[in-house]
N, C-alpha and C positions, 0 to 999 in steps of 0.2 A: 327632764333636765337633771343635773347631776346634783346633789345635794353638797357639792363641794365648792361651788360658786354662790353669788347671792341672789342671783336669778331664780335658782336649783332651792336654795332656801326660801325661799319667799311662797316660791311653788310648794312645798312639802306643808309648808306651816298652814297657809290656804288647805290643803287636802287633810291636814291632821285639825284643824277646827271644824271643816264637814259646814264651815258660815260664809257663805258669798259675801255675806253685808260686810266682812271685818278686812275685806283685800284692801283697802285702801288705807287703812291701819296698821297693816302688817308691818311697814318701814320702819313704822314710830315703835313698835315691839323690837324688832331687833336692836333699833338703839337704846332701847330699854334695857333690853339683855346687855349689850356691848357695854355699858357703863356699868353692870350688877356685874359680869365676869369680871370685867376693870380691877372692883373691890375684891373681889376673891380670890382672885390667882394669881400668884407668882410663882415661875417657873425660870428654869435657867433659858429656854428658849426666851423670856422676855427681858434679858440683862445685855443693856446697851451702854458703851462708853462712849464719851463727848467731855470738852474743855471747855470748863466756863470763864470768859475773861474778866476778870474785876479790873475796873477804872478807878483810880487814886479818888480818894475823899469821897467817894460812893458807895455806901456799904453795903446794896444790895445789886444782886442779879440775878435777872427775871430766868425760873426755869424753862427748859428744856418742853416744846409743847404737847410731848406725849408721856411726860413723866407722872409716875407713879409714886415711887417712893425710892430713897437712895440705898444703894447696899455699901457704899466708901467715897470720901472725900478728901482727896488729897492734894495738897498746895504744891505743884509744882518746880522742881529745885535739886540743887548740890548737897545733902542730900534733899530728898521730897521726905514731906512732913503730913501727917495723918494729921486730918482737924477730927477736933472731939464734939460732937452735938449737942447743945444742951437749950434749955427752953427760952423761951423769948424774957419771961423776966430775970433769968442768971443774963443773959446778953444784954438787957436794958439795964441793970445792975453796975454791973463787972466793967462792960467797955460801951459805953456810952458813946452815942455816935459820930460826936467832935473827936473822941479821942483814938489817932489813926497809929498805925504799925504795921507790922507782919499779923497778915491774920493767925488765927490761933482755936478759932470753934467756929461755928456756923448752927444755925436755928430757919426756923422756916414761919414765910408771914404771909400771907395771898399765896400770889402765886410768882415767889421769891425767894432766894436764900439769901442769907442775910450773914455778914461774917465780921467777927468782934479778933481784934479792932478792927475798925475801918479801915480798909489798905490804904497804905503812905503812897503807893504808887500800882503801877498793872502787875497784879501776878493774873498765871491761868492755875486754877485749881482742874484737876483729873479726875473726873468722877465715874463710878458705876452706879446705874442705877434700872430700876422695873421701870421699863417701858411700855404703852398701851399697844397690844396689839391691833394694827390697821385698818380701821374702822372700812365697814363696806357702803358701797354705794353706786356703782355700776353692774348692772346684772352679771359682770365678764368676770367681779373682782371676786378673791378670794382672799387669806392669808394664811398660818402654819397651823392655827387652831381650829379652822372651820375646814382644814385639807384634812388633817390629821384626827381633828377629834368633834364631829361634824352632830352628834349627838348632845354636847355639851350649849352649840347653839342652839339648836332645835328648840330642848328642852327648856332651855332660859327665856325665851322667846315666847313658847305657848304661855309658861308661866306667869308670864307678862300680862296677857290675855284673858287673867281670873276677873277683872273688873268688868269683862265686857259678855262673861260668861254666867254670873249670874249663881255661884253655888253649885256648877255643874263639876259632880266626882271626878273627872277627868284630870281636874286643875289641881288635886293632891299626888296621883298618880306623878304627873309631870314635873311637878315639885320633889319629888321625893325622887326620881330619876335622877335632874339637875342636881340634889346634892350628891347623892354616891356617885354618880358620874365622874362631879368636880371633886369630891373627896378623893377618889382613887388618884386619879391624876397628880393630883397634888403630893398626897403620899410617895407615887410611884417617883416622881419627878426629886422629893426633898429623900427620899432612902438613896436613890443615883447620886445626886449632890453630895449628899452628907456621909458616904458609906465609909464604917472606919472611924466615924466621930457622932457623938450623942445626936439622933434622928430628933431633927424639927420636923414634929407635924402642926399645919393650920388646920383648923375646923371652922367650918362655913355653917357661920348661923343663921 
């Protein structure tokens, strides 16, 4: 089976631990991996837009449910106005949540954005933001990073697997795969973005 579905992966990870005992384990390693790549990568294939509606005298609205982290937020309008982020105690400070208006910043609480002041009435704010890529869970599914860069799971995945491994040299091997793997990617992906202006690189600790 192809290593490019989750069927395909499941299969590969069973044949690279050589452990009959750990197939029933394996699903719970992938989502182990799916949420550790979560934290590590951002890529422009993962930047999705969506309009969050705010409701007058309600200062918060619940994110987006495969949100990551935001790259722009902007209040929608004649012109459209960029809000500026700043932390929950400048927000609890500055615009207290009785006091409403055009909002003007935005902070993040749960799993919420929160925007100072409290809108006076509906605006939709315009946002881009890192989205999680597709979680799997049908043997058939697939998504762009496990089609395209199908090593990236693999490797997250065994490394997952160190607890149930026991000390076994392999689990460094694998590790050390997962990060240049995801290092290059990442690189490769912020030199394309950024070409022409001072390169962001992330390193995966």
């Amino acid at each position: 089976m192809s290593l490019t579905t989750y069927g395909g992966l499941k299969t590969s990870i069973a044949a690279w631990l050589k452990r009959s005992d750990l197939t029933a384990i394996i699903p719970d390693l992938i989502t182990l991996a799916e949420a550790r790549i979560a934290r590590d990568l951002r890529l422009r294939r993962q930047i999705v837009s969506a309009d969050l509606t705010m409701t007058a005298s309600v200062q918060g609205v619940d994110l987006p449910s495969d949100w990551l982290e935001f790259e722009n937020v902007t209040l929608n309008g004649d012109p459209p106005r960029q809000l500026t982020y700043v932390n929950i105690e400048h927000l609890d400070s500055k615009y207290p949540s009785t006091w409403t208006g055009m909002p003007a910043v935005y902070t993040l609480e749960g799993n919420q954005i929160l925007f100072g002041p409290t809108p006076d009435r509906a605006y939709t704010a315009g946002v881009f933001y890192y989205g999680k890529f597709a979680a799997l869970s049908a043997d058939s599914d697939t998504n762009w990073l496990l089609t395209n860069h199908p090593a990236i799971y693999l490797y997250a995945a065994l490394s997952e697997a160190e607890p149930y491994l026991f000390n076994d040299n392999r689990a460094l091997m694998w590790e050390a795969k997962y990060q240049k793997d995801m290092n290059d990617l990442q690189t490769a992906d912020d030199a394309a973005m950024f070409s022409g202006t001072a390169l962001r690189v992330r390193t995966i600790n």
